[in-house]
C-alpha positions as CSV (number, residue, x, y, z in Angstrom):
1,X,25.1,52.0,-8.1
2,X,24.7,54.4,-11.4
3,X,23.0,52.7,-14.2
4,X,26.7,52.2,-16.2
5,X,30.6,52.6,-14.9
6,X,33.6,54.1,-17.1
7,X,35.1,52.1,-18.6
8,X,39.3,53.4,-18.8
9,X,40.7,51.0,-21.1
10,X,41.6,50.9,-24.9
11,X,41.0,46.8,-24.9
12,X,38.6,45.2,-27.0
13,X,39.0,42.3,-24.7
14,X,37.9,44.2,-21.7
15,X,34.7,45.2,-23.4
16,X,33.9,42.8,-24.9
17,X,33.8,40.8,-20.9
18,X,32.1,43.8,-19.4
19,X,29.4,42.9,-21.9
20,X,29.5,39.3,-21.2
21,X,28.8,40.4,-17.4
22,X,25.9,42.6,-18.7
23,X,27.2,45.4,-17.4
24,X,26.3,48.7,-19.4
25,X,29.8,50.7,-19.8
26,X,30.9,54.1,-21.3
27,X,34.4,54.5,-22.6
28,X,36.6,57.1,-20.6
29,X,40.3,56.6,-22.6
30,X,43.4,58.9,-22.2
31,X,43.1,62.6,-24.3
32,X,46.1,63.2,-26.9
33,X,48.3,65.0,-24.0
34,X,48.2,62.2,-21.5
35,X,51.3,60.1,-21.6
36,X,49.4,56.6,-20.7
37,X,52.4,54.3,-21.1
38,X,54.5,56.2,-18.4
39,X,52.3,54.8,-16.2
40,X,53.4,51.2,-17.2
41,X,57.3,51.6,-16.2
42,X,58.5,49.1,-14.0
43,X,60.3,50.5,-11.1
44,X,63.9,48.9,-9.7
45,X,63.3,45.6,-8.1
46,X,59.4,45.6,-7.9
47,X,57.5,42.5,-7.9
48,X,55.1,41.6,-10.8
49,X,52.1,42.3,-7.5
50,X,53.2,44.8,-6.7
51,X,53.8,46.2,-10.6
52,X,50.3,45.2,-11.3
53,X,48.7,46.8,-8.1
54,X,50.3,50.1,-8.6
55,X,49.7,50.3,-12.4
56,X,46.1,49.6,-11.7
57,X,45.7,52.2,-8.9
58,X,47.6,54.5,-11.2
59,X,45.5,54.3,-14.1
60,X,42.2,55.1,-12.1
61,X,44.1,58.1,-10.7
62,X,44.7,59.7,-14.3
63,X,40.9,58.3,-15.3
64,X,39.5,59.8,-12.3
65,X,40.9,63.3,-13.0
66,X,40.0,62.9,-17.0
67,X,37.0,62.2,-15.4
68,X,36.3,65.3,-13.1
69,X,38.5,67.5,-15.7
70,X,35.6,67.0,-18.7
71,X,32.8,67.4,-16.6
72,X,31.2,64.1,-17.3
73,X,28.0,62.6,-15.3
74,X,29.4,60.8,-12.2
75,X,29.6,57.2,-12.3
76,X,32.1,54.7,-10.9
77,X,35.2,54.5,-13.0
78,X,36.7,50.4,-13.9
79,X,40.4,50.2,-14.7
80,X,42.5,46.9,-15.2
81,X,46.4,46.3,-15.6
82,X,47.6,42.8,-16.9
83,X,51.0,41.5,-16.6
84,X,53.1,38.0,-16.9
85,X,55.9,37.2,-15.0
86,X,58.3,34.7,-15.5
87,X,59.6,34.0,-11.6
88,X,60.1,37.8,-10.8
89,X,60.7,38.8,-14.1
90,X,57.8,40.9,-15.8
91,X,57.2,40.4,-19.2
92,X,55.1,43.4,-20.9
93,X,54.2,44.1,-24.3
94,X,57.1,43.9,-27.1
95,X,58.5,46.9,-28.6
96,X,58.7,45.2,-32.0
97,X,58.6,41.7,-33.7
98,X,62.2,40.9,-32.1
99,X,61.2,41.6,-28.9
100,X,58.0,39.4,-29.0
101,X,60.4,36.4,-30.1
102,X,62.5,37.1,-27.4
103,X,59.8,36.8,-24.9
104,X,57.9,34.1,-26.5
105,X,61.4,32.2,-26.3
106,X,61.2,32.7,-23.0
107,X,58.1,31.6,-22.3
108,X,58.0,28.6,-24.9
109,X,58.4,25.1,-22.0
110,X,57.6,26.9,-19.5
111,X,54.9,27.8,-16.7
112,X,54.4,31.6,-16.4
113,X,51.8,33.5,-13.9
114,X,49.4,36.2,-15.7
115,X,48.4,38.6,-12.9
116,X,45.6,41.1,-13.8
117,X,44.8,43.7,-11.3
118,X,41.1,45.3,-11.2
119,X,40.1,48.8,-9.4
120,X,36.7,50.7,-9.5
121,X,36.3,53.8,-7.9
122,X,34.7,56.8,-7.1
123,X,35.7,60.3,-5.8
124,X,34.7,58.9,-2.4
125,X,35.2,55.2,-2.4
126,X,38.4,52.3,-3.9
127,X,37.6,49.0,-4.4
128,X,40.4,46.3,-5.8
129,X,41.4,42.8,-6.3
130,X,43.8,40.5,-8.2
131,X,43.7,37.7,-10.2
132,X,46.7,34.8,-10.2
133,X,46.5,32.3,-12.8
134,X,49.2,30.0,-14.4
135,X,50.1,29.0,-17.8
136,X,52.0,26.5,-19.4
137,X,53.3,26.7,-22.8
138,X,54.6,23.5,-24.8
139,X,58.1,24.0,-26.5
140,X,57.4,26.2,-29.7
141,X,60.3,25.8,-32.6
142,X,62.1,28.7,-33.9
143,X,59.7,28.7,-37.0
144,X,56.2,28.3,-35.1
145,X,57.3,31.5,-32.6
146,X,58.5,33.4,-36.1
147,X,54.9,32.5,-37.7
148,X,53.0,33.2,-34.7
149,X,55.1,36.8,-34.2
150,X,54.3,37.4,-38.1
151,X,50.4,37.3,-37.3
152,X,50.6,40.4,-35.4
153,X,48.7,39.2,-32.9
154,X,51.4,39.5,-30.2
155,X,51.6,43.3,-30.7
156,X,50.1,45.1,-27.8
157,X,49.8,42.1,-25.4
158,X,51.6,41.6,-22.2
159,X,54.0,39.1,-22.7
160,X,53.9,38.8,-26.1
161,X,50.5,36.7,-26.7
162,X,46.7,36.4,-26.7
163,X,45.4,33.6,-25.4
164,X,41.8,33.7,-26.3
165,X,44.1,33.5,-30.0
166,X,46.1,31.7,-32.4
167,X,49.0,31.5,-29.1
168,X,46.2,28.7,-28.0
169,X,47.5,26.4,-29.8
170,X,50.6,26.4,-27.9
171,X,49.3,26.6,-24.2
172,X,49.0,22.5,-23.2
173,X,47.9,23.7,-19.4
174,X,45.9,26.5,-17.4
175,X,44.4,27.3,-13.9
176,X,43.4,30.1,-12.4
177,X,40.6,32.3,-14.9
178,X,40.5,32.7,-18.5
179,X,39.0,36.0,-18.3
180,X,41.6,37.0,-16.4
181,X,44.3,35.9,-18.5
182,X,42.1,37.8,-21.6
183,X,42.8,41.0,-19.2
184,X,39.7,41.6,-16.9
185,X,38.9,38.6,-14.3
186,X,34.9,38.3,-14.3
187,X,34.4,37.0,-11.0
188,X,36.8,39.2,-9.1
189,X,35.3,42.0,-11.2
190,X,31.8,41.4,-10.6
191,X,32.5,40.9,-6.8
192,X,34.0,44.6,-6.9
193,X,30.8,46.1,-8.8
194,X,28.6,44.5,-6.4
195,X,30.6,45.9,-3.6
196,X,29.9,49.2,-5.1
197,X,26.3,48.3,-5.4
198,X,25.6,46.3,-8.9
199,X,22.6,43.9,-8.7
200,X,23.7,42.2,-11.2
C-alpha cells in the first residue's frame, strides 16, 4: 500500500481517528461546483443500511473522479457516511436549531442505532464495511435539550449530537464502537487498510 490514503471528508473527527491509527492521510474534499449534500438524500423507503451503504459508495465515486480529474499521485481513497436511525427512521443532520430539538426530542429515553459505513478504494479495487452500535439516551427536559441545542454543537452532526461532546452527559448506555459512533469505526477501518495492504 502507498505511503498515505485520501482522505474525502470535511470531519475533524475523522482525522483526528485516522491519526490515532497512525495512518498518514491527505485531504481530498469536494471543489466549489460539487453539490456534496445531494449525495446525502434519502431515497423513498430505504433502510438506514442500506442509506448508509449507498451514501458511502457514493461519496468515493465523486472522490474518486475529483481524484483522477486533478491529476493527483495515486493512492487509495477513504470515505465514511454516518447516520442514526430511530427503528427505520433516519435521523441526519438538522437544518436549524428547531430541527435539532425536534430530533433530540426524539431521541431523549430512547435507544437509537448509529451506523457508520467505511469504503476505500482504488481505480482497480472496493473494499467496505459497517459499523452497528446502539445508544441509549436518558430523558432530557425541555430546558437541557434547549441548552444543549444553544451550544452549537449539534449543528452538522447526524442526529443532532456529538458524543465524544457535551450530549455525553445525557447517553446513560453504549455498545458497539465509540469511534464509530465519532464517525469512522477504527477496527473495521483498519481491517479495510490492511486489506489493501497497510502494515500497520
Amino acid at each position: 500500500m502507498k505511503k498515505f490514503v485520501y482522505l474525502a471528508s470535511q470531519s475533524p473527527r475523522r482525522r483526528q481517528l485516522l491519526e490515532q491509527l497512525g495512518v498518514a492521510y491527505e485531504l481530498l474534499l469536494p471543489e466549489p461546483h460539487e453539490d456534496a449534500e445531494a449525495l446525502e438524500v434519502v431515497l423513498p423507503r430505504e433502510t438506514p443500511l442500506a442509506y448508509v451503504q449507498r451514501v458511502t459508495q457514493l461519496k468515493l465515486d465523486a472522490a474518486l473522479a475529483r481524484l483522477q480529474r486533478l491529476g493527483l499521485a495515486a493512492a487509495p481513497v477513504l470515505c465514511s457516511d454516518t447516520t442514526v436511525a430511530l427503528g427505520r427512521e433516519i435521523l441526519g443532520k438538522p437544518a436549524d436549531a428547531a430541527d435539532a430539538e425536534q430530533i433530540l426530542r426524539k431521541l431523549s429515553g430512547h435507544t437509537h442505532r448509529v451506523l457508520t459505513a467505511v469504503a476505500l478504494g482504488t481505480a482497480d479495487v472496493r473494499v467496505q464495511d459497517v459499523s452497528i452500535s446502539r445508544v441509549t439516551f436518558a430523558p432530557m427536559s425541555t430546558p437541557q435539550i434547549t441548552a444543549y441545542v444553544a451550544t452549537g454543537e449539534p449543528m452538522g452532526k447526524a442526529g443532532a449530537y456529538g458524543v465524544q461532546g457535551r450530549a455525553a452527559a445525557y447517553i446513560s448506555h453504549l455498545s458497539g464502537s465509540y469511534s464509530g459512533i465519532m464517525g469512522l469505526p477504527m477496527f473495521e477501518t483498519a481491517q479495510l487498510l490492511r486489506q489493501l495492504g497497510w502494515d500497520g
